[in-house]
PDB file with one MODEL, atoms N, CA, C and O in Angstrom:
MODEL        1
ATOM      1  N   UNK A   1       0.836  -1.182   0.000  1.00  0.00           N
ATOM      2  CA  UNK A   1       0.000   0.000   0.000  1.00  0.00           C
ATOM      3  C   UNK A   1       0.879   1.244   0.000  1.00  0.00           C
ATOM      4  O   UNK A   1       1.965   1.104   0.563  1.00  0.00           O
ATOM      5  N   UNK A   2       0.682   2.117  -0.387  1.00  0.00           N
ATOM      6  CA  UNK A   2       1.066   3.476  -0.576  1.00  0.00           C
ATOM      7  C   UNK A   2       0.015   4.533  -0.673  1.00  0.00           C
ATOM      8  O   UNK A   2      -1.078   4.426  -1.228  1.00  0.00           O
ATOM      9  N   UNK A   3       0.519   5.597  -0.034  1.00  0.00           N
ATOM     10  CA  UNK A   3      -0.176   6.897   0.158  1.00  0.00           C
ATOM     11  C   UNK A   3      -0.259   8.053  -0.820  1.00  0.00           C
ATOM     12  O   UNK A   3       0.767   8.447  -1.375  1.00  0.00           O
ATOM     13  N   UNK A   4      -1.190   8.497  -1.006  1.00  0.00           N
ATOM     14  CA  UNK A   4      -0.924   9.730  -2.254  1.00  0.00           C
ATOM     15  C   UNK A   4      -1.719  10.831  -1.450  1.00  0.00           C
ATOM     16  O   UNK A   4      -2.654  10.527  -0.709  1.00  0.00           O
ATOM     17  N   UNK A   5      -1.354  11.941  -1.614  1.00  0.00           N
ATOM     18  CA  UNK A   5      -2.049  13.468  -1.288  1.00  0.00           C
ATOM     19  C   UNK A   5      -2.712  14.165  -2.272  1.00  0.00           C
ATOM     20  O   UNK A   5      -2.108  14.746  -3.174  1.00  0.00           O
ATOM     21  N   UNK A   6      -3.938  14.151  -2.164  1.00  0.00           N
ATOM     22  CA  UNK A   6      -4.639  14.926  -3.432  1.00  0.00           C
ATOM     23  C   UNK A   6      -4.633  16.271  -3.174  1.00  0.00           C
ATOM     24  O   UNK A   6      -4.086  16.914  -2.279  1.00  0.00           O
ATOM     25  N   UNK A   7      -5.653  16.754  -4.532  1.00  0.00           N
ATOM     26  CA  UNK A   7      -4.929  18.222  -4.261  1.00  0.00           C
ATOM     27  C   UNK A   7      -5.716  18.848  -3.230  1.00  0.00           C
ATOM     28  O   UNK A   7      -5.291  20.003  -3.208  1.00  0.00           O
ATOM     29  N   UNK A   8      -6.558  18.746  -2.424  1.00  0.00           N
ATOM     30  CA  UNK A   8      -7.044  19.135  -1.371  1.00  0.00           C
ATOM     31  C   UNK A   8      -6.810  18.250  -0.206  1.00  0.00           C
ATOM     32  O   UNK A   8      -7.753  17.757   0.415  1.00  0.00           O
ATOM     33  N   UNK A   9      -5.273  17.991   0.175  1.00  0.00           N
ATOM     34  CA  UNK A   9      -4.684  17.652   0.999  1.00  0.00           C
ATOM     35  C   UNK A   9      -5.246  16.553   1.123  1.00  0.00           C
ATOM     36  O   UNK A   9      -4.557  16.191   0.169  1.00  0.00           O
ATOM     37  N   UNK A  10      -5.667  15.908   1.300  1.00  0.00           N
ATOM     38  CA  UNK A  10      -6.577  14.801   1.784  1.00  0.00           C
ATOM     39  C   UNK A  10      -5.473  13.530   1.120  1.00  0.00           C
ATOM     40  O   UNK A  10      -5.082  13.343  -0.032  1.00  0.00           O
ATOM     41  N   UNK A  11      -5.202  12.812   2.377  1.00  0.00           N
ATOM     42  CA  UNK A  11      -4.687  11.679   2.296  1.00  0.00           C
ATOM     43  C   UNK A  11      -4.993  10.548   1.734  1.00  0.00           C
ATOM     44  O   UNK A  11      -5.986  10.236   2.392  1.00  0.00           O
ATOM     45  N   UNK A  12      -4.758   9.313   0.609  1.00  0.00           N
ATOM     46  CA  UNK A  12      -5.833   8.213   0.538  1.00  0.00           C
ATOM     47  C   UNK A  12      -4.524   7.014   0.227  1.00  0.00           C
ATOM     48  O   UNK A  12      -3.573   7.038  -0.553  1.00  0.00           O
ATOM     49  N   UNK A  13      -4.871   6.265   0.970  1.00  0.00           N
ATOM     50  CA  UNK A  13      -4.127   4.531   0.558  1.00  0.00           C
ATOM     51  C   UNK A  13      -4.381   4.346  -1.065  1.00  0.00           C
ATOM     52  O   UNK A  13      -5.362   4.557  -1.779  1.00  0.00           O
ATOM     53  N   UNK A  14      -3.446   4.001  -1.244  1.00  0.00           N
ATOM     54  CA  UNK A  14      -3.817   3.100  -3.308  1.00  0.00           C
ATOM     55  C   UNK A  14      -3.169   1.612  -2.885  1.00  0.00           C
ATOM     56  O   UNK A  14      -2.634   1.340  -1.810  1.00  0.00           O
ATOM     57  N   UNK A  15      -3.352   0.797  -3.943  1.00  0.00           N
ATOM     58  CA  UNK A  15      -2.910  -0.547  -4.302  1.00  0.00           C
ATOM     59  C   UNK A  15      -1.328  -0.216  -4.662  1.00  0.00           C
ATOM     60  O   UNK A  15      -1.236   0.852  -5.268  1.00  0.00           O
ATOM     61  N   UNK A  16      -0.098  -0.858  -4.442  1.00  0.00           N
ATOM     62  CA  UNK A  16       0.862  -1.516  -5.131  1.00  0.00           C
ATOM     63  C   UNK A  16       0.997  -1.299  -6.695  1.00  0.00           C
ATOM     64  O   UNK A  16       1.846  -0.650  -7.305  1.00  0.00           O
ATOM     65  N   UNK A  17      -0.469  -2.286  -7.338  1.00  0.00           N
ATOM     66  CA  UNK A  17      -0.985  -1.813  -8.593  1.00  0.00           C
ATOM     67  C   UNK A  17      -1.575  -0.762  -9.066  1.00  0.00           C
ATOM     68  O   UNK A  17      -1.913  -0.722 -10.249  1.00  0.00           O
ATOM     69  N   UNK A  18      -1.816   0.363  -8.130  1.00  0.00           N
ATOM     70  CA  UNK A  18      -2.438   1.802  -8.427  1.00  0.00           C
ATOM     71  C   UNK A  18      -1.427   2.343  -8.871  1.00  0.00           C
ATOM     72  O   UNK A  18      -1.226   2.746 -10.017  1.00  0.00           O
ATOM     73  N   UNK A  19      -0.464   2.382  -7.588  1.00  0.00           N
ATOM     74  CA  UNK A  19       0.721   3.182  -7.885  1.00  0.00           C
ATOM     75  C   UNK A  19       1.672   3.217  -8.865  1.00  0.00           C
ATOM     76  O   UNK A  19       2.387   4.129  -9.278  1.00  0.00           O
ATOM     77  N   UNK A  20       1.491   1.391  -9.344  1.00  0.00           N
ATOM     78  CA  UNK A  20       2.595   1.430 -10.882  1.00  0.00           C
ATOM     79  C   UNK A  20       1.700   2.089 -11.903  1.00  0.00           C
ATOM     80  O   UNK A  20       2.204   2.838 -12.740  1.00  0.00           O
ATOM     81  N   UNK A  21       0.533   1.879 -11.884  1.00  0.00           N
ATOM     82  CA  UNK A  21      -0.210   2.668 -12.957  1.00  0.00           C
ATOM     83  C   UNK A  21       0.143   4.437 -12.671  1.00  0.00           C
ATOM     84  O   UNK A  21       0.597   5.023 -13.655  1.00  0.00           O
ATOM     85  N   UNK A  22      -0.014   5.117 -11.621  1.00  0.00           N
ATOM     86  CA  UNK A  22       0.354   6.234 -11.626  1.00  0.00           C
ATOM     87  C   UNK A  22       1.838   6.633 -11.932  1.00  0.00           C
ATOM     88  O   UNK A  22       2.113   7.820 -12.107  1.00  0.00           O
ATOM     89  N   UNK A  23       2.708   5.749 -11.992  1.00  0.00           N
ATOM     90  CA  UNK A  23       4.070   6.297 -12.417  1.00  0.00           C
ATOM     91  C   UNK A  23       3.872   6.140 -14.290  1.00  0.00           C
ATOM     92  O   UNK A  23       4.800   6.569 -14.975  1.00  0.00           O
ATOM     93  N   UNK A  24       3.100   5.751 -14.732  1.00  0.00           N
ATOM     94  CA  UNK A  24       3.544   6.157 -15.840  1.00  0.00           C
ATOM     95  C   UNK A  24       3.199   7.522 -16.204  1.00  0.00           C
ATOM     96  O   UNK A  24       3.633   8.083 -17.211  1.00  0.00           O
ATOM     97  N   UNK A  25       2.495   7.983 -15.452  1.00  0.00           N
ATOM     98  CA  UNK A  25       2.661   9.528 -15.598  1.00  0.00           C
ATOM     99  C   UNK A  25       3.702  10.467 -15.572  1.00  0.00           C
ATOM    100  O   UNK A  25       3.768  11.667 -15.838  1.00  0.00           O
ATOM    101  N   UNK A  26       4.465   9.657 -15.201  1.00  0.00           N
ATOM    102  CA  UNK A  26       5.782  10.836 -14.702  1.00  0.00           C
ATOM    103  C   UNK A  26       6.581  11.224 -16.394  1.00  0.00           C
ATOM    104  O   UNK A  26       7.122  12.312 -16.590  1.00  0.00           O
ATOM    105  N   UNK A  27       6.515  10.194 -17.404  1.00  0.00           N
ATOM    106  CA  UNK A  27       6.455  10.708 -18.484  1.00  0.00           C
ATOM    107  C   UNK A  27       5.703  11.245 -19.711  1.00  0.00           C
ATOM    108  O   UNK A  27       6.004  11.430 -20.890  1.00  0.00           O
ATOM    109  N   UNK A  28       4.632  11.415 -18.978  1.00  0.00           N
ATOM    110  CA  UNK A  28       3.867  12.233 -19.783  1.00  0.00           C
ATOM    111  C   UNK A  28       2.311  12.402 -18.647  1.00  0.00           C
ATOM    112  O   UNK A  28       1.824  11.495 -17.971  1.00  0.00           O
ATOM    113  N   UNK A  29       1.874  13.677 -18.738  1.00  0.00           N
ATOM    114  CA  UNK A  29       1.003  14.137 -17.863  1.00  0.00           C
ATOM    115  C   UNK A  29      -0.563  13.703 -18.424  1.00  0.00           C
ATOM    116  O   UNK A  29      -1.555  13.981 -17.752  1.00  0.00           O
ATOM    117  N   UNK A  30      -0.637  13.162 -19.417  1.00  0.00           N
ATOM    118  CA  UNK A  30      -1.770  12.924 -20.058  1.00  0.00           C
ATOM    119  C   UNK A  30      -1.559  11.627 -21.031  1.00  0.00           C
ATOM    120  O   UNK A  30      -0.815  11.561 -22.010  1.00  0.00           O
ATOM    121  N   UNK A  31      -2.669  10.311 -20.339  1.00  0.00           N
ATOM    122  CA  UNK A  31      -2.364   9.096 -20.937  1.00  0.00           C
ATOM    123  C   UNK A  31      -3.692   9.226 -21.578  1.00  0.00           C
ATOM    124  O   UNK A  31      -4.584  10.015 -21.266  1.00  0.00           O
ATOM    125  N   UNK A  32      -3.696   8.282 -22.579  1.00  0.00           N
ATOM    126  CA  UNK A  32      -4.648   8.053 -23.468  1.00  0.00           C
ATOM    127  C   UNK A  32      -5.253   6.422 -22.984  1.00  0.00           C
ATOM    128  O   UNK A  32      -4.459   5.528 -22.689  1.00  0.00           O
ATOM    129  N   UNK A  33      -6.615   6.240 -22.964  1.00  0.00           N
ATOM    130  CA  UNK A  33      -6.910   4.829 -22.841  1.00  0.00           C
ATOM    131  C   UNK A  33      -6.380   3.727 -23.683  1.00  0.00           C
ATOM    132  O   UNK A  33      -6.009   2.622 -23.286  1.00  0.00           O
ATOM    133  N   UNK A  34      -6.395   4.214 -25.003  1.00  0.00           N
ATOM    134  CA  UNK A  34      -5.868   3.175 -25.821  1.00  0.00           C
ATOM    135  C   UNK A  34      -4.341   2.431 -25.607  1.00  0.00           C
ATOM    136  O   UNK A  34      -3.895   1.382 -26.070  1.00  0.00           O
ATOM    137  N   UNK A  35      -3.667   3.586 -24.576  1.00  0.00           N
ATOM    138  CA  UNK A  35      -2.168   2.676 -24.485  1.00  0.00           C
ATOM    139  C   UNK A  35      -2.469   2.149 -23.045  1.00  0.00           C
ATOM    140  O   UNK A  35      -1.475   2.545 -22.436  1.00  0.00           O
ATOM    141  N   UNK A  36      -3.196   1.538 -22.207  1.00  0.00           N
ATOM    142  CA  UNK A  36      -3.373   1.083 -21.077  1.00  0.00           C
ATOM    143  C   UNK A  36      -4.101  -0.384 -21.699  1.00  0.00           C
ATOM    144  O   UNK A  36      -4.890  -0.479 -22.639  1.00  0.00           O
ATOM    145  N   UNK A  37      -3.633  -1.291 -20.971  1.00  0.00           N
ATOM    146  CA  UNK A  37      -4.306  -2.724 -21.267  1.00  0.00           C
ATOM    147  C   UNK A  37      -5.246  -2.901 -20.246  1.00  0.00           C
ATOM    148  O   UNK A  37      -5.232  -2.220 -19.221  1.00  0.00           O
ATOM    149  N   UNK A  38      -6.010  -3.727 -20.461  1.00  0.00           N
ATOM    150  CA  UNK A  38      -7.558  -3.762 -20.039  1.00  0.00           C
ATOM    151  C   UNK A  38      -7.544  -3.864 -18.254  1.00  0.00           C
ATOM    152  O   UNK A  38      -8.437  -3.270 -17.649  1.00  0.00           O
ATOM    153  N   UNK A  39      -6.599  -4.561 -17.558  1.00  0.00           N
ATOM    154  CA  UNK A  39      -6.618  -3.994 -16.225  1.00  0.00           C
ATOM    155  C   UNK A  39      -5.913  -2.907 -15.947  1.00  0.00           C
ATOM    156  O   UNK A  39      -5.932  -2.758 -14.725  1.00  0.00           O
ATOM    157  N   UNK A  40      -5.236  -1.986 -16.520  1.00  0.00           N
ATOM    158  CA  UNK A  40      -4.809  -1.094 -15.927  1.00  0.00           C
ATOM    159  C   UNK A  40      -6.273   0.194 -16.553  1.00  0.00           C
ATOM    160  O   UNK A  40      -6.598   1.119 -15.810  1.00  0.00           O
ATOM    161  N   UNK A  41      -6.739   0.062 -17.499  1.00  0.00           N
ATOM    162  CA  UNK A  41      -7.872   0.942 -17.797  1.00  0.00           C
ATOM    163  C   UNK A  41      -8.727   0.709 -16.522  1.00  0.00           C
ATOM    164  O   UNK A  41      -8.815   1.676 -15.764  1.00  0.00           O
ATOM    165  N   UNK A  42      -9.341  -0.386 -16.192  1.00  0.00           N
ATOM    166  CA  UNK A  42     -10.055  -0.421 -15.121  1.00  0.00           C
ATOM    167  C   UNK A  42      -9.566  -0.066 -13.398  1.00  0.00           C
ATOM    168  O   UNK A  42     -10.346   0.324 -12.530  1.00  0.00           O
ATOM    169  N   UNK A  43      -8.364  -0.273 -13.246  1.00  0.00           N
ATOM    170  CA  UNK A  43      -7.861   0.790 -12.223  1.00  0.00           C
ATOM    171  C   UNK A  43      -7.820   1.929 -12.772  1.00  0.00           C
ATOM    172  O   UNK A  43      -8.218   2.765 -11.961  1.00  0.00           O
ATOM    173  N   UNK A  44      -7.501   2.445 -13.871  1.00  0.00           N
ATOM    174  CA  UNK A  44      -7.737   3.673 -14.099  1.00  0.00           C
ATOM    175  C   UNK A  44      -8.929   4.199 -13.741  1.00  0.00           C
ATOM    176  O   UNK A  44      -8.855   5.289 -13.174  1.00  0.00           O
ATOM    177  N   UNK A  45      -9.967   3.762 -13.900  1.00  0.00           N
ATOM    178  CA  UNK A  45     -11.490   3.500 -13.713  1.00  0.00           C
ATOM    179  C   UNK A  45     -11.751   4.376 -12.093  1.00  0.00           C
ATOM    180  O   UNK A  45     -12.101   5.484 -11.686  1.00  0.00           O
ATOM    181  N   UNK A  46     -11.262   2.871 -11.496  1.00  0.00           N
ATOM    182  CA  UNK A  46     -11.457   2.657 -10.056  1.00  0.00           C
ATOM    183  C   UNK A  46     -10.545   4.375  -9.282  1.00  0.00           C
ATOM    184  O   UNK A  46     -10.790   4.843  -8.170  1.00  0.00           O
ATOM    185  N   UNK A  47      -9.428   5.010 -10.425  1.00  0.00           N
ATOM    186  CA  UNK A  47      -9.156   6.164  -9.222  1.00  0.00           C
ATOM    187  C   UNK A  47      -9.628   7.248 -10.203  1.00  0.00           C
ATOM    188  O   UNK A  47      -9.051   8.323 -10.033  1.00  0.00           O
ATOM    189  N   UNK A  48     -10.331   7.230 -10.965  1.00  0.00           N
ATOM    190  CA  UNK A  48     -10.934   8.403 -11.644  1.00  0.00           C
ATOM    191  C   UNK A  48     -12.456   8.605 -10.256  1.00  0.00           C
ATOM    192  O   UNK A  48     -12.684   9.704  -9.749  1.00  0.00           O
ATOM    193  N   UNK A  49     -13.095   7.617  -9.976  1.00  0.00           N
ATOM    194  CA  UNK A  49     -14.113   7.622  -9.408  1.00  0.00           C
ATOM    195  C   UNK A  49     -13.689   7.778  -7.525  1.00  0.00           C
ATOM    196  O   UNK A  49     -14.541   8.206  -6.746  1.00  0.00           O
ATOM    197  N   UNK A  50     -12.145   7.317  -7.000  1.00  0.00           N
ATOM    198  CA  UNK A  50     -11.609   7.957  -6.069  1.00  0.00           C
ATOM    199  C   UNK A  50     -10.941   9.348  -6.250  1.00  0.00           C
ATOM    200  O   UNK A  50      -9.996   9.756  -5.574  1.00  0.00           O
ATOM    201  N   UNK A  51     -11.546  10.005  -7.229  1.00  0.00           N
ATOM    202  CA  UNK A  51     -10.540  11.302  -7.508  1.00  0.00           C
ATOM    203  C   UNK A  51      -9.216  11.618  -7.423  1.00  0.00           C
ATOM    204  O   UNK A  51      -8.743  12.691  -7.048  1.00  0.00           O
ATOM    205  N   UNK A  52      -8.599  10.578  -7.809  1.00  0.00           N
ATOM    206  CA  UNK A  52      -6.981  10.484  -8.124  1.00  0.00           C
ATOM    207  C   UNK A  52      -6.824  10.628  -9.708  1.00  0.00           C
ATOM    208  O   UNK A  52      -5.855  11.158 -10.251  1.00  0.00           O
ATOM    209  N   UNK A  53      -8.004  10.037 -10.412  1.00  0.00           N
ATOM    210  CA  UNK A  53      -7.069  11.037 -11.546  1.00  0.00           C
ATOM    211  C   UNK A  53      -8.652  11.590 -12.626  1.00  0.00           C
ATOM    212  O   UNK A  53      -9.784  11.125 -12.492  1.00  0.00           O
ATOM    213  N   UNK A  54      -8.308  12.456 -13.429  1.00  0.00           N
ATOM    214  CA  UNK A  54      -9.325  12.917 -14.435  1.00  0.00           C
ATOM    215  C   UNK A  54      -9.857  11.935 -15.258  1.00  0.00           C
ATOM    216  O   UNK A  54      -9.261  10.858 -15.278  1.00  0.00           O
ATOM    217  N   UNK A  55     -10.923  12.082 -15.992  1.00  0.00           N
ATOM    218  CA  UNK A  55     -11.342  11.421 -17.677  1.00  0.00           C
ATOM    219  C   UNK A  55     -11.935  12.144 -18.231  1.00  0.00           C
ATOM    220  O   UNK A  55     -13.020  12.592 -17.862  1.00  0.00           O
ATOM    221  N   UNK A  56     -11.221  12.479 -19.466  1.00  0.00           N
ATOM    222  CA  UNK A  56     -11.591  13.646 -20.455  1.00  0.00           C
ATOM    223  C   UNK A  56     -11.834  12.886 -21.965  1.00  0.00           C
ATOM    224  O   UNK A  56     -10.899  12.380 -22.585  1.00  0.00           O
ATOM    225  N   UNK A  57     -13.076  12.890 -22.395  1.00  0.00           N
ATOM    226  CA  UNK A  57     -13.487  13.038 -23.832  1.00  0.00           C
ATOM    227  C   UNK A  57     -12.895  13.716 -24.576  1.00  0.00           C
ATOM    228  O   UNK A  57     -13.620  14.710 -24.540  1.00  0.00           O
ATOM    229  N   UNK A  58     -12.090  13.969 -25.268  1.00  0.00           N
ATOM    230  CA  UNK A  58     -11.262  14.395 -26.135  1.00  0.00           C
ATOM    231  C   UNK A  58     -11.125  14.241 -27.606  1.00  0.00           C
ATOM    232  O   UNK A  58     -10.336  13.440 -28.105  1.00  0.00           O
ATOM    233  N   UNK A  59     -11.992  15.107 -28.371  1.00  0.00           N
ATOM    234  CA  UNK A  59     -12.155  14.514 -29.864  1.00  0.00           C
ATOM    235  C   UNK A  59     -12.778  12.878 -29.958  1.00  0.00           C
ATOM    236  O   UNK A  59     -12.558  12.163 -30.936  1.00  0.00           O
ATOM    237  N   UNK A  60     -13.467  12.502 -28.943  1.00  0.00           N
ATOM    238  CA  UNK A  60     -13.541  10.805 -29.345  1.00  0.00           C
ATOM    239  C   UNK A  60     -12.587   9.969 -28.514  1.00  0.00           C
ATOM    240  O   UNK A  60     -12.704   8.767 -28.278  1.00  0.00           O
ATOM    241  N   UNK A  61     -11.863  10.584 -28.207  1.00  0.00           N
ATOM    242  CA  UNK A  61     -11.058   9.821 -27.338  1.00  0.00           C
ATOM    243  C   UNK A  61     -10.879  10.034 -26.192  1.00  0.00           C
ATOM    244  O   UNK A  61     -10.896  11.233 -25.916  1.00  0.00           O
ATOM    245  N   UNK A  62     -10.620   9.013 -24.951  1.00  0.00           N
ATOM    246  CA  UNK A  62     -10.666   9.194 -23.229  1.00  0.00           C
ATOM    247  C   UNK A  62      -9.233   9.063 -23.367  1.00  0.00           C
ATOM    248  O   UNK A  62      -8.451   8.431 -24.078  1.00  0.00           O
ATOM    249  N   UNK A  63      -9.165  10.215 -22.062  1.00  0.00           N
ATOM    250  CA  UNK A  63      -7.622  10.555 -21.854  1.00  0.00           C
ATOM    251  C   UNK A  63      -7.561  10.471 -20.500  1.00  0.00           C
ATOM    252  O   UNK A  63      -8.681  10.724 -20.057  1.00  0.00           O
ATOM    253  N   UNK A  64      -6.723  10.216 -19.560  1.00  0.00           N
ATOM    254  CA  UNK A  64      -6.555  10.431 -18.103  1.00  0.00           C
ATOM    255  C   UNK A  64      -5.360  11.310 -17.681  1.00  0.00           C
ATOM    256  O   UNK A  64      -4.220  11.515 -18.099  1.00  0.00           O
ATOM    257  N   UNK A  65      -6.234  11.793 -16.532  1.00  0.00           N
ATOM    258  CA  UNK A  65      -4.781  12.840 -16.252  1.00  0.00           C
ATOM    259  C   UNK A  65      -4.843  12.794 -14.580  1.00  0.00           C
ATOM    260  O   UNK A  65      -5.929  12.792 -14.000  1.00  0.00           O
ATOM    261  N   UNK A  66      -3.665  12.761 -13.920  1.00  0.00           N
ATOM    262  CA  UNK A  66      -3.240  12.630 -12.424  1.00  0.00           C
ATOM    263  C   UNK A  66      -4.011  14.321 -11.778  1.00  0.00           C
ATOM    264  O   UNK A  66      -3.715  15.378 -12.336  1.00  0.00           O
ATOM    265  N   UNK A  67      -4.985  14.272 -10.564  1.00  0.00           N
ATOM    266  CA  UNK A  67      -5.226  15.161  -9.820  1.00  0.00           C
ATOM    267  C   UNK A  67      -4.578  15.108  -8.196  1.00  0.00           C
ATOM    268  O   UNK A  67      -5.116  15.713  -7.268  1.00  0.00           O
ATOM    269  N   UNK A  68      -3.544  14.418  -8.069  1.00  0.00           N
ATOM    270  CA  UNK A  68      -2.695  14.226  -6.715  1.00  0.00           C
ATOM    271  C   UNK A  68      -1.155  15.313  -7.001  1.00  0.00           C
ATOM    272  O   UNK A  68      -0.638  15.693  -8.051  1.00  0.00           O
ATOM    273  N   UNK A  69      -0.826  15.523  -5.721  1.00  0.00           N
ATOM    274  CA  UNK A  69       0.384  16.350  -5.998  1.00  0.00           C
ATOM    275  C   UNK A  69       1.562  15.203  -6.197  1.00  0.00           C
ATOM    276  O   UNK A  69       1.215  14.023  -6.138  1.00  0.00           O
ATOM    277  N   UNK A  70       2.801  15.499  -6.406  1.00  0.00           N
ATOM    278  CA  UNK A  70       3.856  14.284  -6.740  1.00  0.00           C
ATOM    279  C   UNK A  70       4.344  14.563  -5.417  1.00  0.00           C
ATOM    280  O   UNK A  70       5.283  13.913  -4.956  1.00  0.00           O
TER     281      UNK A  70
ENDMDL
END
């Protein structure tokens, strides 16, 4: 387990597997669904709806973006 700080301070536990999904952010601030394989889309899922990260419609396409501080 690991801890992340959102942006209204607020503390929250993630999975092991949350957290490798959130480091691929560190090279690029905005992932696209199509490069995530089908369990990491659905944790993606699972912290869009814990407010750890965005989902944006984008021309047709879902994009995710990190709302925690680094």
């Amino acid at each position: 387990m690991k801890i992340v700080e959102l942006l209204n301070s607020l503390k929250m536990p993630i999975s092991n597997e949350e957290s490798d999904l959130l480091k691929k952010f560190t090279d690029s601030p905005e992932i696209n669904k199509r490069e995530l394989n089908e369990r990491e889309q659905y944790l993606a899922n699972k912290l869009v709806e814990r407010d750890v990260l965005t989902r944006r419609n984008k021309d047709g396409k879902i994009a995710y973006t990190k709302k925690i501080r680094d």
